[in-house]
N, C-alpha and C positions, 0 to 999 in steps of 0.2 A: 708558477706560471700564471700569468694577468688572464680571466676570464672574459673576455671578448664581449659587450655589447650586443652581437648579436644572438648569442650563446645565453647570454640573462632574458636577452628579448623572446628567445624562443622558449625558455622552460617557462619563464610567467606564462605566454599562452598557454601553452601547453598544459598548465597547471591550470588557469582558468577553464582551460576547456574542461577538462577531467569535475572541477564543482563544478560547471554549468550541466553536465550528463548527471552526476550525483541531486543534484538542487532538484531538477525535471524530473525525477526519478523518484525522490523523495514526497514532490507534489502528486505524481501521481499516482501513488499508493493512499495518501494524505487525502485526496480526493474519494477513492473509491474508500475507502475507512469513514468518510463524514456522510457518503450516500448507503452505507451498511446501517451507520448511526441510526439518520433516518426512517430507517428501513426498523430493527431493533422498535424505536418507540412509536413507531406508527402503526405495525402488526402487534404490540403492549408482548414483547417476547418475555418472556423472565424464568426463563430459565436455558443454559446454554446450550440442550440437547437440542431447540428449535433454532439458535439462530444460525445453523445451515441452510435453512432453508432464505432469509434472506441475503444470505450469502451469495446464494447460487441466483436468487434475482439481479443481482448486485452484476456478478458473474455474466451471464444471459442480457442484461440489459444493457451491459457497457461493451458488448463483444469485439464489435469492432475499432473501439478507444485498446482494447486488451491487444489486440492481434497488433494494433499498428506500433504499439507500444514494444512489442517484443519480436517484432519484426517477421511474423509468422502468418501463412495460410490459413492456420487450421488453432484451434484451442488446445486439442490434442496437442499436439505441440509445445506445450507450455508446462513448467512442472508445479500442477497444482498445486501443490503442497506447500512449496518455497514462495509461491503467488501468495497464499493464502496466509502464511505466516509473514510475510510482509505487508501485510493491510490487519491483519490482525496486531501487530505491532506499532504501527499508528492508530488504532481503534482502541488500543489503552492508553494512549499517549493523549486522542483527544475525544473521546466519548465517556461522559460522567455517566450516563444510562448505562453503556454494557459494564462498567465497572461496579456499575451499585448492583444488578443481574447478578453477577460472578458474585459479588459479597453477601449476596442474601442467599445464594447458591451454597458456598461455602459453609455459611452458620447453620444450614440444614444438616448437611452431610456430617 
């Protein structure tokens, strides 16, 4: 059975759109990871029992980028955790600072 033209026209959308929500998505974790960064070598953290704390700046200062992001009221709302391990997962991806913190971390323990 020949696949229709319209049929190819629609899944390419549809496939673009799906990366254009992933890319957005990716950026904005990517973003809040570079203003932790920041954050990390500007309070000189080094060790990673402190860098919750600017985490939770990070958290608090971008709140309403957070909420509109996940389409939510309230913060509550939001499952830290999986928040937080998705910006932590770009913050090894693009911070040399928390990465050398963790490795001088490490060589202690």
């Amino acid at each position: 059975m020949a696949t229709t033209p319209n049929v190819k026209l629609l899944v390419l959308c549809s496939f673009l759109g799906f990366l254009s929500v992933q890319v957005h998505g990716q950026d904005f974790y990517e973003k809040l990871s570079k203003k932790l960064c920041r954050c990390l070598e500007r309070e000189k953290i080094e060790t990673s029992d402190k860098m919750p704390l600017c985490y939770e700046q990070i958290l608090f200062g971008n709140m309403e980028e957070i909420k509109k992001h996940y389409q939510v009221a309230s913060l509550n709302e939001i499952d830290a955790e999986a928040l937080g391990s998705k910006v932590a997962a770009q913050l090894l991806k693009h911070c040399d600072y928390a990465l050398k913190v963790l490795a001088k971390q490490e060589k202690r323990e």
